[in-house]
VOVO-556201 format. One record per atom (N, C-alpha, C, O): residue number from 1; residue in one letter; atom name; z, y, x. Coordinates in Angstrom, 2 decimals, padded with zeros to 5 digits. Layout:
<atoms>
{atom NUM; "A"; "CA"; {Z; Y; X}},
...
</atoms>
This chain:
<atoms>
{atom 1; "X"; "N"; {067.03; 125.72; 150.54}},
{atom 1; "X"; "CA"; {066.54; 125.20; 149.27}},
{atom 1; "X"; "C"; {066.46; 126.39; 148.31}},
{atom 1; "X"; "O"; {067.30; 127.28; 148.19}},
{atom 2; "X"; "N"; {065.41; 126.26; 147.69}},
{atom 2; "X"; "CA"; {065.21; 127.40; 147.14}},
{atom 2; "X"; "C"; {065.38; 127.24; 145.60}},
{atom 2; "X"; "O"; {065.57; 126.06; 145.31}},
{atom 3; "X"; "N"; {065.36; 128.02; 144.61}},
{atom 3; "X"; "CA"; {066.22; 127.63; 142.94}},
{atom 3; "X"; "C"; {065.49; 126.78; 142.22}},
{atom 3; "X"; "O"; {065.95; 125.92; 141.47}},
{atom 4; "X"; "N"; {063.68; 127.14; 142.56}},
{atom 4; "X"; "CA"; {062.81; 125.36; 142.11}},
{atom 4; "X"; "C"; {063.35; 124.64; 142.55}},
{atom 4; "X"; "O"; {064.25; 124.17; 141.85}},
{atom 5; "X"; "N"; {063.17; 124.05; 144.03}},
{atom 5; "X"; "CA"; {063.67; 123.08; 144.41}},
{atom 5; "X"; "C"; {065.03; 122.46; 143.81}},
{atom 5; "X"; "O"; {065.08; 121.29; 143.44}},
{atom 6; "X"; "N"; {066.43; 123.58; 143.71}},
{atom 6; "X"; "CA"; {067.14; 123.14; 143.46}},
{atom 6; "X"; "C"; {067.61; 122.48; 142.03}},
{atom 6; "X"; "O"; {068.58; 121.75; 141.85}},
{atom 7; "X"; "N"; {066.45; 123.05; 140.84}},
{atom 7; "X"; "CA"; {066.40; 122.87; 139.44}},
{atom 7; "X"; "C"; {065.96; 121.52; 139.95}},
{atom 7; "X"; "O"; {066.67; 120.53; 139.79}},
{atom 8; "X"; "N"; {064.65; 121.49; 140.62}},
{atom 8; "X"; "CA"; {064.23; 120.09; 139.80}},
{atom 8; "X"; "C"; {065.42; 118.80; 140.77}},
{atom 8; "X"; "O"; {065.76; 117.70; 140.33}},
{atom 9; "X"; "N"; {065.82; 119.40; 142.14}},
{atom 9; "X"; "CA"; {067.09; 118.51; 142.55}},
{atom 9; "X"; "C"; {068.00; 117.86; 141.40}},
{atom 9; "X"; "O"; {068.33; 116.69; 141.19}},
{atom 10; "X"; "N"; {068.34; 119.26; 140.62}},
{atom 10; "X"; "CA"; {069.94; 119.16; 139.33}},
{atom 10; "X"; "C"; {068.62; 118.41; 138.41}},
{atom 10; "X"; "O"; {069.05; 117.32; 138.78}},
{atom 11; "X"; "N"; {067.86; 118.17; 137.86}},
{atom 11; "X"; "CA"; {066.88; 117.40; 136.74}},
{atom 11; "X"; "C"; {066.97; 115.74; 137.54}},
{atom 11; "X"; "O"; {067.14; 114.62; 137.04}},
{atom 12; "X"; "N"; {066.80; 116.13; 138.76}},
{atom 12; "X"; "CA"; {066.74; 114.23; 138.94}},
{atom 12; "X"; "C"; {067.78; 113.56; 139.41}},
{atom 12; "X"; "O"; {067.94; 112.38; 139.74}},
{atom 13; "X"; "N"; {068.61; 114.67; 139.39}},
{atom 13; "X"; "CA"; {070.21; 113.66; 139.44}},
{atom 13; "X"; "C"; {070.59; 113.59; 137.80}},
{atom 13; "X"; "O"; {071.32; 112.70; 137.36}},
{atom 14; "X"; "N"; {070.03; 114.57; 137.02}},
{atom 14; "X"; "CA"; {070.72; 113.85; 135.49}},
{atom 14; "X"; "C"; {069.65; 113.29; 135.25}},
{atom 14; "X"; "O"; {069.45; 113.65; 134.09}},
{atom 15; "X"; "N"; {068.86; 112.69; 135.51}},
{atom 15; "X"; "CA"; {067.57; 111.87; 134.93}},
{atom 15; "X"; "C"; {066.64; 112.21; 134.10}},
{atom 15; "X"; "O"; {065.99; 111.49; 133.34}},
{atom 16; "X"; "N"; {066.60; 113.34; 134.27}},
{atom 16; "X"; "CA"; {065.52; 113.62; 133.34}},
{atom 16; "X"; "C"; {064.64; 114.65; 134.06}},
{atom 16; "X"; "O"; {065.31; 115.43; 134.75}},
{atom 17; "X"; "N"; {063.36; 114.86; 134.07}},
{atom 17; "X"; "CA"; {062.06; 115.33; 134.59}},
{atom 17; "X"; "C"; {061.74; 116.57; 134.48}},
{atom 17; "X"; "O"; {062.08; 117.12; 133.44}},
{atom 18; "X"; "N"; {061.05; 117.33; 135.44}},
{atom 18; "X"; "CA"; {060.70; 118.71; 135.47}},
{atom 18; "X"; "C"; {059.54; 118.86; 134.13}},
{atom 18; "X"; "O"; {059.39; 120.00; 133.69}},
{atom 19; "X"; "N"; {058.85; 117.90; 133.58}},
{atom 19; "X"; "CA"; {058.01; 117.59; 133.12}},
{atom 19; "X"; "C"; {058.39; 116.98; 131.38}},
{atom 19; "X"; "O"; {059.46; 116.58; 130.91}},
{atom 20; "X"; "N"; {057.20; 117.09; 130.83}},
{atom 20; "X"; "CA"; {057.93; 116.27; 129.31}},
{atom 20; "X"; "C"; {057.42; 115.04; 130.21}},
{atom 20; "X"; "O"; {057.40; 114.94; 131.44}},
{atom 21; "X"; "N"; {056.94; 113.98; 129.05}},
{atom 21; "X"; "CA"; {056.19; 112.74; 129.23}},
{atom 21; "X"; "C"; {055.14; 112.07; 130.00}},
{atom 21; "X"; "O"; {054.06; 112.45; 129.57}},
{atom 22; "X"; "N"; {055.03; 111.33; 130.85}},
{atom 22; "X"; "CA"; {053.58; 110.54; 130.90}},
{atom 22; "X"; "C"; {052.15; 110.70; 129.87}},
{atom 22; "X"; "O"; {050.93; 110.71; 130.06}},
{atom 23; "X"; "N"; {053.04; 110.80; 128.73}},
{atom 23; "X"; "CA"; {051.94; 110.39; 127.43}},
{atom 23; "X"; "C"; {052.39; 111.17; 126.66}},
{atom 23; "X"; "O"; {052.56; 110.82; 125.49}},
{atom 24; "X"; "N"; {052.79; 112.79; 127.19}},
{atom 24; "X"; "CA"; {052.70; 113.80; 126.26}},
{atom 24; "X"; "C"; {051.21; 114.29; 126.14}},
{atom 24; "X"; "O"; {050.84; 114.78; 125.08}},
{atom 25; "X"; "N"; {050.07; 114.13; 127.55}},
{atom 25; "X"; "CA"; {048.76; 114.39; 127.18}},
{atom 25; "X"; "C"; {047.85; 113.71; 125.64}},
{atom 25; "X"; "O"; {046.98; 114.16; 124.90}},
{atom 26; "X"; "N"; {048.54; 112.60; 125.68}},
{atom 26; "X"; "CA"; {048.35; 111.64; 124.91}},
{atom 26; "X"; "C"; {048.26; 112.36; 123.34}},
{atom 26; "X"; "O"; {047.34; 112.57; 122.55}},
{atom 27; "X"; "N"; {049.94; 112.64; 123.35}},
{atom 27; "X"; "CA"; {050.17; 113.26; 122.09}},
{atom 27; "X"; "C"; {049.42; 114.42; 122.04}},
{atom 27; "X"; "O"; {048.46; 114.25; 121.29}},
{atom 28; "X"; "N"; {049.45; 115.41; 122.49}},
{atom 28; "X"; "CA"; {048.61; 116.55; 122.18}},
{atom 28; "X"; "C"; {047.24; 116.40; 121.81}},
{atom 28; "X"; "O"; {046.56; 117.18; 121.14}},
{atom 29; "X"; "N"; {046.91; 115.31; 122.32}},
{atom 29; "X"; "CA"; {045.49; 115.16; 121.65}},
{atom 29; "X"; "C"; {045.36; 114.59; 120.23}},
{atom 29; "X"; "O"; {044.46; 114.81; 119.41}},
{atom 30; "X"; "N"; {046.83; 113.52; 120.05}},
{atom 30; "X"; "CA"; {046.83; 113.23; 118.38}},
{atom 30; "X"; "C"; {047.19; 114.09; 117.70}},
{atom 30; "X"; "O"; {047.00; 114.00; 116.48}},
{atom 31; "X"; "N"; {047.93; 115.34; 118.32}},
{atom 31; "X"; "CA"; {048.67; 116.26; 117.65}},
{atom 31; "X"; "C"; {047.07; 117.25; 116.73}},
{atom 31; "X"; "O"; {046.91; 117.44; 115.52}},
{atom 32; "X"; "N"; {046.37; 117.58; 117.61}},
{atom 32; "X"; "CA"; {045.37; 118.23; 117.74}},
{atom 32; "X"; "C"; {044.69; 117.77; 116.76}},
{atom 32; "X"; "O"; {044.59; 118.51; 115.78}},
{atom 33; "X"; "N"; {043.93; 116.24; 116.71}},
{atom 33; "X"; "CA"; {043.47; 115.50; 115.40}},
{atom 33; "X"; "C"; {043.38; 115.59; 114.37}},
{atom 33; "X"; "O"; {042.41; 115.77; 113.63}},
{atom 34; "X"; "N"; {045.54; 115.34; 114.03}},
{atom 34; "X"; "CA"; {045.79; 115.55; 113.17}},
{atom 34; "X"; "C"; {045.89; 116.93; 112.60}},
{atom 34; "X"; "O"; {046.12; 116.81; 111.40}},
{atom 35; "X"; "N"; {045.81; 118.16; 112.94}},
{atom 35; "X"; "CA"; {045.74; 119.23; 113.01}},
{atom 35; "X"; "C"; {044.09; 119.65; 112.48}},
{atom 35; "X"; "O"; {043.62; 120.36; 111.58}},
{atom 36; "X"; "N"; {043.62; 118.91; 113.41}},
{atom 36; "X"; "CA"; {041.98; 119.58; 112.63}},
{atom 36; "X"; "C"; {041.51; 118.48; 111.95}},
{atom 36; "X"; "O"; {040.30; 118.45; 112.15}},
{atom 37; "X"; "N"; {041.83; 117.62; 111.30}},
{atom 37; "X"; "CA"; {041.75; 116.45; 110.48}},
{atom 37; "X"; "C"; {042.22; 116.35; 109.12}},
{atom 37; "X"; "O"; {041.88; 115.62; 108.20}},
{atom 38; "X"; "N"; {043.46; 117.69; 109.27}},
{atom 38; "X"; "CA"; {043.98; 118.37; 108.23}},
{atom 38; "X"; "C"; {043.39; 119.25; 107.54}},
{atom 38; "X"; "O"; {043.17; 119.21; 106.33}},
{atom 39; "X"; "N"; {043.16; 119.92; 108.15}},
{atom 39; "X"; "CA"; {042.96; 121.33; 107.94}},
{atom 39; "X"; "C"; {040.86; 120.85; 107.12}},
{atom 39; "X"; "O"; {040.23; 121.43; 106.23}},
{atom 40; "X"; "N"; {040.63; 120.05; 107.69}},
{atom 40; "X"; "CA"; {039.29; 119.58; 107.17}},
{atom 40; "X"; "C"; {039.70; 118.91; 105.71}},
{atom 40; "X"; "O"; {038.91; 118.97; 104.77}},
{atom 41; "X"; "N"; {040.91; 118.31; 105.59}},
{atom 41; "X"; "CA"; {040.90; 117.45; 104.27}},
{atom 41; "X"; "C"; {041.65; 118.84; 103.54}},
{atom 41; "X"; "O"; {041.11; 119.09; 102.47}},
{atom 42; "X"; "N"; {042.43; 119.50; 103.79}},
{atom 42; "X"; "CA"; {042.88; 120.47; 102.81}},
{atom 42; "X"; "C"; {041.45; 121.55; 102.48}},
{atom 42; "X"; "O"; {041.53; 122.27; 101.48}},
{atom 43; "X"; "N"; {040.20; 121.61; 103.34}},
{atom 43; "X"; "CA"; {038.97; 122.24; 102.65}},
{atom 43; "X"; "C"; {038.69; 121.29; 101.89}},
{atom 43; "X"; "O"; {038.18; 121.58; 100.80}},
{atom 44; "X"; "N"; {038.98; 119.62; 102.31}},
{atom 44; "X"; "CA"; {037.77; 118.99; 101.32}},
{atom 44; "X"; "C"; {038.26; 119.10; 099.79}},
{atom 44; "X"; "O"; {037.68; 118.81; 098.74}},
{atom 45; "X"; "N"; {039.56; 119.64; 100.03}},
{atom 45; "X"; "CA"; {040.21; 119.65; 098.46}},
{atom 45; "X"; "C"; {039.33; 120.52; 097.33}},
{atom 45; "X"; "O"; {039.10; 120.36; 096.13}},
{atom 46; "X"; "N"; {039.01; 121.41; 098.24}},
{atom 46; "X"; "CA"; {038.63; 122.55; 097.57}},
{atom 46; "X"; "C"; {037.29; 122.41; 097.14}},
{atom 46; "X"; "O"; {036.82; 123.07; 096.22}},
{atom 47; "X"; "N"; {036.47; 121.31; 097.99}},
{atom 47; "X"; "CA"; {035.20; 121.63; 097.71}},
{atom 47; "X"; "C"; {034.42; 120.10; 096.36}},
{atom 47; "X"; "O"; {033.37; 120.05; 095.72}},
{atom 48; "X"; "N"; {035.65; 119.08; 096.51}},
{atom 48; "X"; "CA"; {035.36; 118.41; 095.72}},
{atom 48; "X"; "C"; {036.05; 118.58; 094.41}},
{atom 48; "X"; "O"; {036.82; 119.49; 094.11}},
{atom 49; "X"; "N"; {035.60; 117.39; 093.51}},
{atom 49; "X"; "CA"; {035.95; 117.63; 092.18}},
{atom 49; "X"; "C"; {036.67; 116.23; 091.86}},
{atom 49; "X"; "O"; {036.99; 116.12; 090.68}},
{atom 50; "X"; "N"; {036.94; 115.23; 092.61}},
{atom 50; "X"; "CA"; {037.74; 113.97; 092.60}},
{atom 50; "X"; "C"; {038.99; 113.99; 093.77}},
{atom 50; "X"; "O"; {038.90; 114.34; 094.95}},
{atom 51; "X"; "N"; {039.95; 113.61; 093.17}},
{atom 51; "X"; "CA"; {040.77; 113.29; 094.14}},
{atom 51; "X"; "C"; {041.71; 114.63; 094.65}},
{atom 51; "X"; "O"; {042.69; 114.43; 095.37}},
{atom 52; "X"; "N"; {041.31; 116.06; 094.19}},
{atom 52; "X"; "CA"; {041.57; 117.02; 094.30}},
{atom 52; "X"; "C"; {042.75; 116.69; 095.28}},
{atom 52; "X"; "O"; {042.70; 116.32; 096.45}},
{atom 53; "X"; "N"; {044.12; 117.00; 094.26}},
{atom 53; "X"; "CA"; {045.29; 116.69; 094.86}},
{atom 53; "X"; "C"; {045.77; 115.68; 096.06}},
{atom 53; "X"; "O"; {046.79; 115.90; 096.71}},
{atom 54; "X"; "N"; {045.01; 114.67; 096.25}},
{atom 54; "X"; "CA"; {045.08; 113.71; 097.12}},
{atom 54; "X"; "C"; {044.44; 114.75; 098.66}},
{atom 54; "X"; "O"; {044.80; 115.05; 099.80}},
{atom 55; "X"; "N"; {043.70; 114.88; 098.04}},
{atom 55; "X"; "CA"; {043.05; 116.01; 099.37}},
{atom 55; "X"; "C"; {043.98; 116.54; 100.06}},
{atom 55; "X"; "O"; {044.30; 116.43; 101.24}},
{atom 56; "X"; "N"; {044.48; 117.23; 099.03}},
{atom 56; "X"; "CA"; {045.53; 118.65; 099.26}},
{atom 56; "X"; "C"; {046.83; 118.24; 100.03}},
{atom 56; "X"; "O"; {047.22; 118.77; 101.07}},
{atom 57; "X"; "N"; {047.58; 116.98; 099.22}},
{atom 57; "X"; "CA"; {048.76; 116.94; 099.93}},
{atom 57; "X"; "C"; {048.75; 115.68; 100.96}},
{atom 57; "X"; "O"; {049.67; 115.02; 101.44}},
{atom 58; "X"; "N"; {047.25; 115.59; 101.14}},
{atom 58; "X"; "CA"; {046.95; 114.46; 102.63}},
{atom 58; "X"; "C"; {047.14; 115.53; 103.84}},
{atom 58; "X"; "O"; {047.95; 115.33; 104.75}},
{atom 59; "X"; "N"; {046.05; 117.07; 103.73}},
{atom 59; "X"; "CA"; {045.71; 117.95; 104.51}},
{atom 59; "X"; "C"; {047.08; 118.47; 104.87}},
{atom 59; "X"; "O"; {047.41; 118.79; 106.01}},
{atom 60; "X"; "N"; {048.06; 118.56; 103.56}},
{atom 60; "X"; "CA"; {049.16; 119.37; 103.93}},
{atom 60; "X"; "C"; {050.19; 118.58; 104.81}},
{atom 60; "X"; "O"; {051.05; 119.17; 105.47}},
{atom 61; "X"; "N"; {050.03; 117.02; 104.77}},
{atom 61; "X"; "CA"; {051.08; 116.28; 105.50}},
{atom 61; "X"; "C"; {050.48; 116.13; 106.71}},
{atom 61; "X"; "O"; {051.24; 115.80; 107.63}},
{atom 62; "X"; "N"; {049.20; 116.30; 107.00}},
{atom 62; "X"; "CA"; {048.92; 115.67; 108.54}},
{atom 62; "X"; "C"; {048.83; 117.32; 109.49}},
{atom 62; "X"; "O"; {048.56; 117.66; 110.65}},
{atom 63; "X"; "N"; {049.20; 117.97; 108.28}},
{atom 63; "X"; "CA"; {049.12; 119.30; 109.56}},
{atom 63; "X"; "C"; {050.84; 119.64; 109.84}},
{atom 63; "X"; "O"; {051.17; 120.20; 110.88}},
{atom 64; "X"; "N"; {051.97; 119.19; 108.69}},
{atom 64; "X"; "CA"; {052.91; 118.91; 109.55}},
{atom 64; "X"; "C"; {053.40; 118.26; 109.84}},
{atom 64; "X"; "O"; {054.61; 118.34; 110.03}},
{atom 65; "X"; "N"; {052.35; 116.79; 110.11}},
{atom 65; "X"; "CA"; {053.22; 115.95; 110.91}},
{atom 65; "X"; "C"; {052.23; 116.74; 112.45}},
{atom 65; "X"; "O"; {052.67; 116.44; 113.56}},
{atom 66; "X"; "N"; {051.53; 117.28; 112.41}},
{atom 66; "X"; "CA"; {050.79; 117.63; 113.63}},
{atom 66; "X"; "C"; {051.31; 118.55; 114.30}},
{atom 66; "X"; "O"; {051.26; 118.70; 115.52}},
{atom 67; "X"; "N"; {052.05; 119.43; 113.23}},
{atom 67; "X"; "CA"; {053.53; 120.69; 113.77}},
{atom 67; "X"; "C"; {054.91; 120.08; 114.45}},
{atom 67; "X"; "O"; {055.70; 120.62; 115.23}},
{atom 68; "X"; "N"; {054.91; 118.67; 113.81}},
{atom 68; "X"; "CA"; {055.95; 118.03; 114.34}},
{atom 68; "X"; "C"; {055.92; 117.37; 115.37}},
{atom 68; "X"; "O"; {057.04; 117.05; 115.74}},
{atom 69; "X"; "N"; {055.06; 116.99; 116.04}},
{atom 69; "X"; "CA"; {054.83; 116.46; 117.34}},
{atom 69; "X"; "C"; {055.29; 117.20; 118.22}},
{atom 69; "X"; "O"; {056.45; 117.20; 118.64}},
{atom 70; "X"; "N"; {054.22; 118.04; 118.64}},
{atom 70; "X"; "CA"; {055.31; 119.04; 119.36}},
{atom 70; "X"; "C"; {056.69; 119.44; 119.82}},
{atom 70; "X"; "O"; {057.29; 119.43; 120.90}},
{atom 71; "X"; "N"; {057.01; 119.87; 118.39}},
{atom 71; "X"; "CA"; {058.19; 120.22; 118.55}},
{atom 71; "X"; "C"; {059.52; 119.08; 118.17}},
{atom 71; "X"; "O"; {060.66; 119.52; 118.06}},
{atom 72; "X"; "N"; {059.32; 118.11; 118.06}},
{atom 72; "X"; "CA"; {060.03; 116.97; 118.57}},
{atom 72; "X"; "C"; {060.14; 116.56; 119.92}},
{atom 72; "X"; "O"; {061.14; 116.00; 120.36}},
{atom 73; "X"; "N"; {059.02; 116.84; 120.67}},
{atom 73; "X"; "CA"; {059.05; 116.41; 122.38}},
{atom 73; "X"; "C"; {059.63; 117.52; 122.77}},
{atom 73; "X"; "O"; {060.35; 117.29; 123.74}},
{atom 74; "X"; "N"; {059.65; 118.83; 122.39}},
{atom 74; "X"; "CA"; {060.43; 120.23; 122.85}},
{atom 74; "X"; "C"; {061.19; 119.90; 122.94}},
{atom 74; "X"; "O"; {061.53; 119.61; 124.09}},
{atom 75; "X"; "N"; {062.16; 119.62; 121.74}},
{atom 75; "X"; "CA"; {063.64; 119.06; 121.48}},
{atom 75; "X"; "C"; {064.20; 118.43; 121.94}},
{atom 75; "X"; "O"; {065.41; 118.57; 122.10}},
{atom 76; "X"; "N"; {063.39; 117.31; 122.39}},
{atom 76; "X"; "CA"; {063.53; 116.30; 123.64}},
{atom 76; "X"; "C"; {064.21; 116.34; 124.87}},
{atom 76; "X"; "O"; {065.14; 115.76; 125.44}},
{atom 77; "X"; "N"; {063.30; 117.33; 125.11}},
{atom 77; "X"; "CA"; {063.22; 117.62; 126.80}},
{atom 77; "X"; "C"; {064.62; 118.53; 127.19}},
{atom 77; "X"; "O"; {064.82; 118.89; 128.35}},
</atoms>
């Protein structure tokens, strides 16, 4: 047995997976979204003249909740 083998052996006797999630593909794609969904509303701040601030701290929360995805399933694992 060789030290892969034997890692992912020691991973499935404590129950937990060589792997994150099933539906970490999942997340990365909302992660991603929200990430360029952000980053589009923190320009739209700039380019309109209503709502300014609403822009700004929409763009600024969905890019870290989009930082936080991630690294919550890191933490996880």
């Amino acid at each position: 047995m060789d030290a892969g083998e034997r890692r992912d052996h020691e991973r499935a006797d404590a129950g937990r997976s060589g792997t994150l999630s099933d539906a970490t593909g999942f997340w990365v794609v909302i992660a991603f979204a929200l990430f360029a969904g952000g980053m589009w509303a923190f320009g739209e701040a700039f380019r309109t003249d209503v709502l300014q601030a609403v822009w700004f701290m929409g763009g600024i929360l969905m890019i870290a909740l989009a930082i936080f995805i991630p690294a919550h399933f890191a933490s996880n694992n």
